[in-house]
NUKEVEX-86165 format. One record per atom (N, C-alpha, C): residue number from 1; atom name; z, x negated, y negated. Coordinates in Angstrom, 3 decimals. Example, Ala and Ser with C-alpha at 12.3 -4.5 7.8 and 13.67 -1.06 7.14 Angstrom:
2
resi:1	name:N	pz:7.800	px:-13.190	py:5.690
resi:1	name:CA	pz:7.800	px:-12.300	py:4.500
resi:1	name:C	pz:7.800	px:-13.200	py:3.300
resi:2	name:N	pz:7.080	px:-12.850	py:2.250
resi:2	name:CA	pz:7.140	px:-13.670	py:1.060
resi:2	name:C	pz:7.870	px:-12.900	py:-0.030
! end
This chain:
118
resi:1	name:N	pz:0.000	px:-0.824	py:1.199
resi:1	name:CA	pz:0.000	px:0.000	py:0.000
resi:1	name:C	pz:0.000	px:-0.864	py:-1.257
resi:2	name:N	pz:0.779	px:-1.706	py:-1.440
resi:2	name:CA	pz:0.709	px:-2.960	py:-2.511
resi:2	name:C	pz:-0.265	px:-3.336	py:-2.763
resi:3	name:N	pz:-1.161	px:-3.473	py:-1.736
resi:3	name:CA	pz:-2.472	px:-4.321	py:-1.981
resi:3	name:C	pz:-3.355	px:-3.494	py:-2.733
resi:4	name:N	pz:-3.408	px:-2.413	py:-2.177
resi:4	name:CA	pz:-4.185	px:-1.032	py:-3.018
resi:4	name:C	pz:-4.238	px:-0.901	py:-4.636
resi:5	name:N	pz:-2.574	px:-1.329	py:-4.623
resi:5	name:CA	pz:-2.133	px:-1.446	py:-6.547
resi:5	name:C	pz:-2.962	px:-2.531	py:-6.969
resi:6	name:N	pz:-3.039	px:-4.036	py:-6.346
resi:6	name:CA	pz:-3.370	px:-5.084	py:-6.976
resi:6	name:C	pz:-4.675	px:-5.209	py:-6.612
resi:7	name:N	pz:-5.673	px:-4.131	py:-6.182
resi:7	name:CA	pz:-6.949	px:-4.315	py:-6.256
resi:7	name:C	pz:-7.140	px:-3.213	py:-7.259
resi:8	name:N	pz:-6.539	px:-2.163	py:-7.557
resi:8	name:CA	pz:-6.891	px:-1.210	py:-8.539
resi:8	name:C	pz:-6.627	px:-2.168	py:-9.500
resi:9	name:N	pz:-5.319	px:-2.362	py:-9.825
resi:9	name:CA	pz:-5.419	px:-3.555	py:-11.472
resi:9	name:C	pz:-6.381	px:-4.615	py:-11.293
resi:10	name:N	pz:-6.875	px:-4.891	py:-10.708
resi:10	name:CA	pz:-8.121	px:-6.127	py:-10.324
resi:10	name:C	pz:-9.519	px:-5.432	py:-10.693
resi:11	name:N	pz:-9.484	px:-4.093	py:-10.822
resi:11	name:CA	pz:-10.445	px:-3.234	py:-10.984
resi:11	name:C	pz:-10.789	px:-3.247	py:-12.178
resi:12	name:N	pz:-9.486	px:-2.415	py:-12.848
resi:12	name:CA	pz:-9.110	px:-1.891	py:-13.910
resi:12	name:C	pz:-9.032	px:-3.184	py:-15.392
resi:13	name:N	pz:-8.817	px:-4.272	py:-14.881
resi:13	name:CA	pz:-9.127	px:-5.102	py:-15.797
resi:13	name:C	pz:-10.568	px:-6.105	py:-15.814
resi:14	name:N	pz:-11.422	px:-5.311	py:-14.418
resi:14	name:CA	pz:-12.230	px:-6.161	py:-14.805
resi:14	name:C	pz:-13.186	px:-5.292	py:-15.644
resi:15	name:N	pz:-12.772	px:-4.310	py:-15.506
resi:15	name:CA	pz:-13.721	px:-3.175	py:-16.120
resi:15	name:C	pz:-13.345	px:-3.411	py:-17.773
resi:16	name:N	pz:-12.259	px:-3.349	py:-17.711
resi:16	name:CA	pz:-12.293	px:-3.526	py:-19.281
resi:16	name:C	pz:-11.934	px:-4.444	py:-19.825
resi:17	name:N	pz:-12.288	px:-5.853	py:-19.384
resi:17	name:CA	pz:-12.772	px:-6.940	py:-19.280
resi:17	name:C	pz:-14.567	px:-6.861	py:-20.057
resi:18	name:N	pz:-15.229	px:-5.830	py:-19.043
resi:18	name:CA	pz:-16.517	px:-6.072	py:-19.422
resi:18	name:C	pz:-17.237	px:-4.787	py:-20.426
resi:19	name:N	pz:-16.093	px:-3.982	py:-20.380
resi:19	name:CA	pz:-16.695	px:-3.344	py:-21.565
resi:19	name:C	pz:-16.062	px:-4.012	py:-23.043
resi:20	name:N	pz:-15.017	px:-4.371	py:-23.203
resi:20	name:CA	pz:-14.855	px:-5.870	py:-24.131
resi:20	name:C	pz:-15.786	px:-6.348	py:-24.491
resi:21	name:N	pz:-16.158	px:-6.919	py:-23.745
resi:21	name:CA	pz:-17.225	px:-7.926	py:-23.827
resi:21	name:C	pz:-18.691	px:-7.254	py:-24.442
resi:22	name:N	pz:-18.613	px:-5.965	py:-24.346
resi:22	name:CA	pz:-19.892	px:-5.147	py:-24.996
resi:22	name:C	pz:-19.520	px:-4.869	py:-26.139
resi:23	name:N	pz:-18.094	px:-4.765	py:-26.178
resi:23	name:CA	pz:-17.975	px:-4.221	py:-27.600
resi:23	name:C	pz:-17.502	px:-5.427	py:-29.123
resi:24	name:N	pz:-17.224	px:-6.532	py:-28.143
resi:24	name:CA	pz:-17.423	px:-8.206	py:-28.800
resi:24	name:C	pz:-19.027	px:-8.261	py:-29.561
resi:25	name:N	pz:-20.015	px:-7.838	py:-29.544
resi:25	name:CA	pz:-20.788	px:-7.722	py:-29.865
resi:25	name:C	pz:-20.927	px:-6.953	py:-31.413
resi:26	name:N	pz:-20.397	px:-5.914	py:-31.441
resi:26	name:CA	pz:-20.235	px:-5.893	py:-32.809
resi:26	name:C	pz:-18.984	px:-6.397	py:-33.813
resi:27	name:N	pz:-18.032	px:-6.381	py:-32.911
resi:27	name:CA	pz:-16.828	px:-7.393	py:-33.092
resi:27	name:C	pz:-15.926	px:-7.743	py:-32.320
resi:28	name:N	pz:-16.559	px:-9.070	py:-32.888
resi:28	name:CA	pz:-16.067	px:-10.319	py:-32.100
resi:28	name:C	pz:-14.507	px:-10.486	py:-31.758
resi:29	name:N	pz:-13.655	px:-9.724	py:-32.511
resi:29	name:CA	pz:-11.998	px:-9.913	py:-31.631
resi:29	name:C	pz:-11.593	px:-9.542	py:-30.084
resi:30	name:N	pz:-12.818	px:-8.607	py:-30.064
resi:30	name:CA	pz:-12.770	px:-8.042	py:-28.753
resi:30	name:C	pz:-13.247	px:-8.724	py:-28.106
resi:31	name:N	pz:-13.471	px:-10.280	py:-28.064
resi:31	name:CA	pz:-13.626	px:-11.155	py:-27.032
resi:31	name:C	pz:-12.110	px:-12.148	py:-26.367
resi:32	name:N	pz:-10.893	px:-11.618	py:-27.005
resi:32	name:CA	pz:-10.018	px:-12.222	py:-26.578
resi:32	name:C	pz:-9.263	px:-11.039	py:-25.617
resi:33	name:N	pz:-9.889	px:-9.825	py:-25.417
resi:33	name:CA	pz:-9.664	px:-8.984	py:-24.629
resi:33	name:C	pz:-10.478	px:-9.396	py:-23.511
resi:34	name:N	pz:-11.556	px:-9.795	py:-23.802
resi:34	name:CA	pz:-12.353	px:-9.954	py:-22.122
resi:34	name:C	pz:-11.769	px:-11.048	py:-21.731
resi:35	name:N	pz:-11.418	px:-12.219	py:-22.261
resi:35	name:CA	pz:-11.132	px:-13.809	py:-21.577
resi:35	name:C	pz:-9.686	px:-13.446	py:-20.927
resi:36	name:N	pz:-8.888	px:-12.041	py:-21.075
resi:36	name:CA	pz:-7.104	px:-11.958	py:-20.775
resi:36	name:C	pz:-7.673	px:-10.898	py:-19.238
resi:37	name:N	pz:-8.687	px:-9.898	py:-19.850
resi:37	name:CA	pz:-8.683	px:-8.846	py:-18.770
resi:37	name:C	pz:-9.978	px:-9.799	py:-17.657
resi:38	name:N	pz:-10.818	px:-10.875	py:-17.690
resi:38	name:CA	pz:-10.588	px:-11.461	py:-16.584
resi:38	name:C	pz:-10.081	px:-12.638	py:-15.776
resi:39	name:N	pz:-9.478	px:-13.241	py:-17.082
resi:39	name:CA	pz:-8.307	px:-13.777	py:-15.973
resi:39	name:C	pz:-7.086	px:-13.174	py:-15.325
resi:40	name:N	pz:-7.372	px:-11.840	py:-15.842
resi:40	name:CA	pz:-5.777	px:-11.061	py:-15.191
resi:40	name:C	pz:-6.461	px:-10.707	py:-13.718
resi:41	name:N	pz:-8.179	px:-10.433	py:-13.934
resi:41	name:CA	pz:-8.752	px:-9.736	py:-12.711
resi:41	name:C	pz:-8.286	px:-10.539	py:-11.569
resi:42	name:N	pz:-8.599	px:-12.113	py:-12.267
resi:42	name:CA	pz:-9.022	px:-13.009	py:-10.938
resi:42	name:C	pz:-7.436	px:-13.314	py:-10.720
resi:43	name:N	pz:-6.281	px:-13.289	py:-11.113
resi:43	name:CA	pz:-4.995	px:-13.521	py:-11.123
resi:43	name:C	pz:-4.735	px:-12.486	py:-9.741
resi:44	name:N	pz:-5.199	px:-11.031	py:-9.810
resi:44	name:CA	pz:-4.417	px:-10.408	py:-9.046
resi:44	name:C	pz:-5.832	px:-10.294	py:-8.116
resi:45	name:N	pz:-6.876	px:-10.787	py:-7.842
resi:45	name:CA	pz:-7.635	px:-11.270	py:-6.739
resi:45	name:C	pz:-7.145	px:-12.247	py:-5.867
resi:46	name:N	pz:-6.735	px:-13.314	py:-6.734
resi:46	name:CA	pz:-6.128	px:-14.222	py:-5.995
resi:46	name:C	pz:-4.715	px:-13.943	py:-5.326
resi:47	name:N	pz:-4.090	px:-13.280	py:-5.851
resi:47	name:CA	pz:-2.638	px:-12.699	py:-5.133
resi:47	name:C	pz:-3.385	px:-11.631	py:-3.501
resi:48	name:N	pz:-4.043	px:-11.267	py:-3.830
resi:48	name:CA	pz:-4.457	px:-10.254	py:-2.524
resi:48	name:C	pz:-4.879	px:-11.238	py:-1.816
resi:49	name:N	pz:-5.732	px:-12.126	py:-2.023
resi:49	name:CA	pz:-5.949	px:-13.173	py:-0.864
resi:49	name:C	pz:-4.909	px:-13.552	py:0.128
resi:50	name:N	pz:-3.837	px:-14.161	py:-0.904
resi:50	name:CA	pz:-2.193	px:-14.697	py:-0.680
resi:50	name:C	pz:-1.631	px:-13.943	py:0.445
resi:51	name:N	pz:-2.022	px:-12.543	py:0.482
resi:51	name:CA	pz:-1.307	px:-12.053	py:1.097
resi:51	name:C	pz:-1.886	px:-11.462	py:2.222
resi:52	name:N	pz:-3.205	px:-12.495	py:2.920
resi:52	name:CA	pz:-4.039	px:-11.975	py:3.567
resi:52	name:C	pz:-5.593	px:-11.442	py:3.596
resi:53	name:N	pz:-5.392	px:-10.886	py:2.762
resi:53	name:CA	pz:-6.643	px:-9.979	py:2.601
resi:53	name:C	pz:-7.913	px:-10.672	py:2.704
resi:54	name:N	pz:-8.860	px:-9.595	py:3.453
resi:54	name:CA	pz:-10.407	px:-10.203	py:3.786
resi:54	name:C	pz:-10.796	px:-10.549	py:2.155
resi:55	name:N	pz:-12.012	px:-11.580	py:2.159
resi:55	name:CA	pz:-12.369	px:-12.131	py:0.475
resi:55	name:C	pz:-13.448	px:-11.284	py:0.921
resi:56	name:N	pz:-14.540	px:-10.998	py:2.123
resi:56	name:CA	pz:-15.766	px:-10.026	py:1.963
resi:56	name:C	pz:-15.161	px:-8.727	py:1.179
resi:57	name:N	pz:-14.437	px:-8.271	py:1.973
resi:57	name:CA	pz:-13.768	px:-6.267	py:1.829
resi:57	name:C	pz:-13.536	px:-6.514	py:0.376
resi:58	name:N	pz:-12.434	px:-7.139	py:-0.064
resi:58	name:CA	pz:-11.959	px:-7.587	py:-1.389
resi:58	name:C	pz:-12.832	px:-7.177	py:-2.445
resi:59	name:N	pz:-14.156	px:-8.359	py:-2.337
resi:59	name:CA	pz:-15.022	px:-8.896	py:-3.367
resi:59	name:C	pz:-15.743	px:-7.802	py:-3.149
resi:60	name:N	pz:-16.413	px:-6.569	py:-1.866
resi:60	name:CA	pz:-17.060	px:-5.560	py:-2.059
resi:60	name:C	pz:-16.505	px:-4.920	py:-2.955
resi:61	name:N	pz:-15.598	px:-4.411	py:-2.593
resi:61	name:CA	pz:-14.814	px:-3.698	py:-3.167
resi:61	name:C	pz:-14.838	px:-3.513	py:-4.776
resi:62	name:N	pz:-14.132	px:-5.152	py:-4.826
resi:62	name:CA	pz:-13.914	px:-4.768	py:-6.366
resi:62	name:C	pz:-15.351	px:-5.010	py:-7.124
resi:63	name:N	pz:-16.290	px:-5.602	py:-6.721
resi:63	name:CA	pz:-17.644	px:-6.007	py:-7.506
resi:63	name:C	pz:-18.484	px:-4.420	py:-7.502
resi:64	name:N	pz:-17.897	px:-3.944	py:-6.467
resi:64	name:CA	pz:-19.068	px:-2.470	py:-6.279
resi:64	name:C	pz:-18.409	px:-1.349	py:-6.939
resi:65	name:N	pz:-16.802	px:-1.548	py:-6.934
resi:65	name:CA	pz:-16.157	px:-0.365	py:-8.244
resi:65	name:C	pz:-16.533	px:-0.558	py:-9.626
resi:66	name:N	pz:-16.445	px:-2.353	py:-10.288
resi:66	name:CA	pz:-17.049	px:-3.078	py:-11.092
resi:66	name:C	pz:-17.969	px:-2.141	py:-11.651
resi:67	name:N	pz:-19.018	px:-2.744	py:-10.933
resi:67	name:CA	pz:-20.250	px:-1.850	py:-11.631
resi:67	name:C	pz:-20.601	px:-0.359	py:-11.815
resi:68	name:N	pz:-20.089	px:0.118	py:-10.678
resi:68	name:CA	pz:-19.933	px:1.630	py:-10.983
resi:68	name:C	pz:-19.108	px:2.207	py:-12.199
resi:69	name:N	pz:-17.912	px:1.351	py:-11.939
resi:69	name:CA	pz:-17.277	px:2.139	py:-12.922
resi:69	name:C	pz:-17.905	px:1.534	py:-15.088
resi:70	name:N	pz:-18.387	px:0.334	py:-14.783
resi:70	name:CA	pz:-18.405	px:-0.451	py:-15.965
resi:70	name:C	pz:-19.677	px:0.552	py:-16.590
resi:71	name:N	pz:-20.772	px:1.034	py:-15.337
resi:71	name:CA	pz:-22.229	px:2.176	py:-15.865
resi:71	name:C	pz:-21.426	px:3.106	py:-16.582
resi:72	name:N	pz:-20.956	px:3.765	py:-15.589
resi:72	name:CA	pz:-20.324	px:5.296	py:-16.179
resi:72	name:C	pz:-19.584	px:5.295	py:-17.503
resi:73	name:N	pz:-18.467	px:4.476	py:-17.121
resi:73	name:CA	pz:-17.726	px:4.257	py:-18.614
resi:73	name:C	pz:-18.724	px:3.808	py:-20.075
resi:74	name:N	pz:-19.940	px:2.797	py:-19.947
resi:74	name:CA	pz:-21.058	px:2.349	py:-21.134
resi:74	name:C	pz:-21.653	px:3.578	py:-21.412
resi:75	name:N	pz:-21.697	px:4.237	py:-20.323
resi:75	name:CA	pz:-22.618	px:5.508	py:-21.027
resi:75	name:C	pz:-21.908	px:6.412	py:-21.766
resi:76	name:N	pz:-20.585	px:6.537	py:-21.055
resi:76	name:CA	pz:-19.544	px:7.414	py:-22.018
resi:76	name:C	pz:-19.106	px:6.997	py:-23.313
resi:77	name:N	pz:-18.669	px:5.424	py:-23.405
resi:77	name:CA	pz:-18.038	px:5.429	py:-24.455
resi:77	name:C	pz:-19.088	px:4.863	py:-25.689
resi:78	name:N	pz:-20.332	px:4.099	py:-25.258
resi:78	name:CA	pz:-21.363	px:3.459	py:-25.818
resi:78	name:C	pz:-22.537	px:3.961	py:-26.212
resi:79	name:N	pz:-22.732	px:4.784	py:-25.411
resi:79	name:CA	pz:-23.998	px:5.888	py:-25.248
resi:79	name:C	pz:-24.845	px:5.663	py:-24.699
resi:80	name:N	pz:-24.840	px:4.008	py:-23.484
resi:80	name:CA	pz:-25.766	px:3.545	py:-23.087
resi:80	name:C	pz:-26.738	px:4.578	py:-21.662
resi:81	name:N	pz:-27.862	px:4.239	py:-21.752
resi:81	name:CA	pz:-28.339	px:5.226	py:-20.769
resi:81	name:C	pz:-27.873	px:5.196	py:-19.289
resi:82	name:N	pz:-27.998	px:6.302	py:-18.520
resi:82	name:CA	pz:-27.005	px:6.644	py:-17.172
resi:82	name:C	pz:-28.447	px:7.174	py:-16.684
resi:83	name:N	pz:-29.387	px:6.236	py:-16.092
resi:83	name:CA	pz:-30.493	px:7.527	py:-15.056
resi:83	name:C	pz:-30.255	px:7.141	py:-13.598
resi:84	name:N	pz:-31.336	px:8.308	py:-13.286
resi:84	name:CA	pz:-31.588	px:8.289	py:-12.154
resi:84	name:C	pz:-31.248	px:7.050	py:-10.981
resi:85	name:N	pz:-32.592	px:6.004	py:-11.789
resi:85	name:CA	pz:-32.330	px:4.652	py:-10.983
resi:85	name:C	pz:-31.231	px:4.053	py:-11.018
resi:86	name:N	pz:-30.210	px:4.417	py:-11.956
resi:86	name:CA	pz:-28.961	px:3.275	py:-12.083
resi:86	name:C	pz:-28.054	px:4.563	py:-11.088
resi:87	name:N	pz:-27.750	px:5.715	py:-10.704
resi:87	name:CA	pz:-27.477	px:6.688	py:-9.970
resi:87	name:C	pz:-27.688	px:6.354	py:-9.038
resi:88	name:N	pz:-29.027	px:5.889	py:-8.391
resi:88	name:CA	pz:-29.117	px:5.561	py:-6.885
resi:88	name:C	pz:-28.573	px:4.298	py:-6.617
resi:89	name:N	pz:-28.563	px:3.177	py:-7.457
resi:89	name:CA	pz:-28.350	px:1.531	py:-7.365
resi:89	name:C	pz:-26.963	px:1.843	py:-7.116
resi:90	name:N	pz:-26.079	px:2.915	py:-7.823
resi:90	name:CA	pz:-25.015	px:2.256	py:-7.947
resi:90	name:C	pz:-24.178	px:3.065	py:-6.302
resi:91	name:N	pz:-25.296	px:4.154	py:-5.850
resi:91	name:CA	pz:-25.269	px:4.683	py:-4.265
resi:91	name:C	pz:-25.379	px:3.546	py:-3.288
resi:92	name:N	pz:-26.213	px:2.938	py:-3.574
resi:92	name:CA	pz:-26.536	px:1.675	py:-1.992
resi:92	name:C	pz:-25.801	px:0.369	py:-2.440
resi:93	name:N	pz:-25.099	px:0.330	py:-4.079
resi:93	name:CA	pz:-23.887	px:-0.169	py:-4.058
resi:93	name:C	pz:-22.554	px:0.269	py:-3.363
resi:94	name:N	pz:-22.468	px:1.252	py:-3.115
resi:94	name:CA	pz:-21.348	px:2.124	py:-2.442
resi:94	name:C	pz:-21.921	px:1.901	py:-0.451
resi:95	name:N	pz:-23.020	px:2.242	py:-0.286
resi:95	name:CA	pz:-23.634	px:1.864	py:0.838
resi:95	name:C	pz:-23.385	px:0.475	py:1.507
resi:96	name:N	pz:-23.591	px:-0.428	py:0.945
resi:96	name:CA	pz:-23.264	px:-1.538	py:0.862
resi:96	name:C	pz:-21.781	px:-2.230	py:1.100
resi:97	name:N	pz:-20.718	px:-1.749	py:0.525
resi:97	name:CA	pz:-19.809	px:-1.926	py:0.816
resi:97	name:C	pz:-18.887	px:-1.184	py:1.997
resi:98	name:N	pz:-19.579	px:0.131	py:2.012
resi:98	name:CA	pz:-19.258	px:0.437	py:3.740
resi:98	name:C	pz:-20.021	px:-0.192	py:4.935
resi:99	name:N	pz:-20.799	px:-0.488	py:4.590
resi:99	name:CA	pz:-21.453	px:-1.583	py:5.604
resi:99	name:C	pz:-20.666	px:-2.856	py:5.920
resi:100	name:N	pz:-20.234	px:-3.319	py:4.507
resi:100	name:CA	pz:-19.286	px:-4.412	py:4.949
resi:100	name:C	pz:-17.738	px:-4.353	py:5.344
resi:101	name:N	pz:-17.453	px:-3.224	py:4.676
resi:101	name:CA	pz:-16.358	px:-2.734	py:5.522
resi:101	name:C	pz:-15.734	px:-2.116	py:7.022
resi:102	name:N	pz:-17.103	px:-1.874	py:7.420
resi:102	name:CA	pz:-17.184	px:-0.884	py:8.774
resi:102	name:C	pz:-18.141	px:-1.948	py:9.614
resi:103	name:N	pz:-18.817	px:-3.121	py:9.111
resi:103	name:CA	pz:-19.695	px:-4.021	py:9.750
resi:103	name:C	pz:-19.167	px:-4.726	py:11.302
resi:104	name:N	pz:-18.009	px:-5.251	py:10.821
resi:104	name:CA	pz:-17.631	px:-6.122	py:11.833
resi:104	name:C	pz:-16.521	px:-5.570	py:12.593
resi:105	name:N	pz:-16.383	px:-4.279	py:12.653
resi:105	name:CA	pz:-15.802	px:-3.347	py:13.641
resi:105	name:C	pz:-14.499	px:-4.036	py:13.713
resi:106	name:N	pz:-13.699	px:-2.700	py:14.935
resi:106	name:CA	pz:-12.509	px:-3.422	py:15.066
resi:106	name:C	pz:-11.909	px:-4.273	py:15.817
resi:107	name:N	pz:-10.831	px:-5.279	py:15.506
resi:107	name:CA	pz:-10.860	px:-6.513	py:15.972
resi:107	name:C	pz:-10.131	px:-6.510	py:17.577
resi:108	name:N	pz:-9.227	px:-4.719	py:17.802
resi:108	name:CA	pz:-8.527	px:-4.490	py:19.033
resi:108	name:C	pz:-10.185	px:-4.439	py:20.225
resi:109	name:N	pz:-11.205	px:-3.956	py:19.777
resi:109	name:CA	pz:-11.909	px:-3.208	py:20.472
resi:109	name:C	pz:-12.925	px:-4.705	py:20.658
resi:110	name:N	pz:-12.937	px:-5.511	py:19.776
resi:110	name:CA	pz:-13.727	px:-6.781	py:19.659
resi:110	name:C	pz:-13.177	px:-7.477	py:21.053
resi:111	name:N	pz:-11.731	px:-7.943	py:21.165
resi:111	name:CA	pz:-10.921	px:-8.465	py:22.345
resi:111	name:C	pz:-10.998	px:-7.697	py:23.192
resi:112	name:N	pz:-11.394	px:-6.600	py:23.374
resi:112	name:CA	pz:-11.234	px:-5.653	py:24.839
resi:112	name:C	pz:-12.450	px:-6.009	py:25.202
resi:113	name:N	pz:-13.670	px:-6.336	py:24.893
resi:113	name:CA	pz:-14.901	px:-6.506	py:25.098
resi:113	name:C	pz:-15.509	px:-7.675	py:25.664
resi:114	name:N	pz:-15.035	px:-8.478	py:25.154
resi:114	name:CA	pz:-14.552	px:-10.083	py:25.229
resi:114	name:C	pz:-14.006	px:-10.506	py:26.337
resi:115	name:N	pz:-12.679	px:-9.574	py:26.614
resi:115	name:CA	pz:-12.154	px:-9.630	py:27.801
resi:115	name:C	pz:-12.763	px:-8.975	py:29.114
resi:116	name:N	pz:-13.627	px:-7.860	py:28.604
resi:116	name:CA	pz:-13.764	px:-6.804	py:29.978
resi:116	name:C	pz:-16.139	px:-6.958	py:29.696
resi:117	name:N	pz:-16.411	px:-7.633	py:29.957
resi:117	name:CA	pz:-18.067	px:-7.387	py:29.723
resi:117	name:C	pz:-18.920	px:-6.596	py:29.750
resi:118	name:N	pz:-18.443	px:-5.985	py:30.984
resi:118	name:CA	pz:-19.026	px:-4.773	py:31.877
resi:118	name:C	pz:-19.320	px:-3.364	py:31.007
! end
């Protein structure tokens, strides 16, 4: 359950980390918001490692919420455009990470297999 928290704040600051960083563009103070919200990202990336955690599942994870959430939020708060094609990209982004999550099956059923051939 812990880990859940410190990949949501791993989320949550990288996201606004990178909308910072869009909005550094018309002013520039809001670039000392992106350099805090991603080193806080990679701070509590690196703690989930610490404590185990796969770096594939992890890095899907948070790179494929990343972008989903960083589209949706630009279009809301920026007005940047939200179509179709960025709708499907950000689907076989989601695709993608159940693939890598569900890829390498489970590890009880991996050893039963291993053990038994037949």
């Amino acid at each position: 359950m812990k880990t859940g928290w410190i990949l949501a704040l791993a989320i949550v600051l990288e996201v606004s980390a990178t909308l910072a960083l869009r909005a550094a563009v018309d002013q520039p103070w809001w670039a000392v918001i992106t350099v805090a919200g991603y080193a806080g990202a990679f701070v509590a990336l690196a703690a989930l490692l610490r404590q185990g955690a796969s770096i594939g599942t992890v890095y899907a994870i948070w790179a494929a919420s990343g972008v989903a959430l960083t589209a949706l939020l630009a279009a809301l708060v920026f007005g940047e455009q939200l179509t179709i094609g960025i709708g499907a990209g950000i689907a076989i982004i989601i695709a993608g990470v159940v693939l890598v999550e569900t890829g390498h099956g489970a590890p009880e059923l991996k050893a039963e297999l291993e053990e038994d051939p037949a």
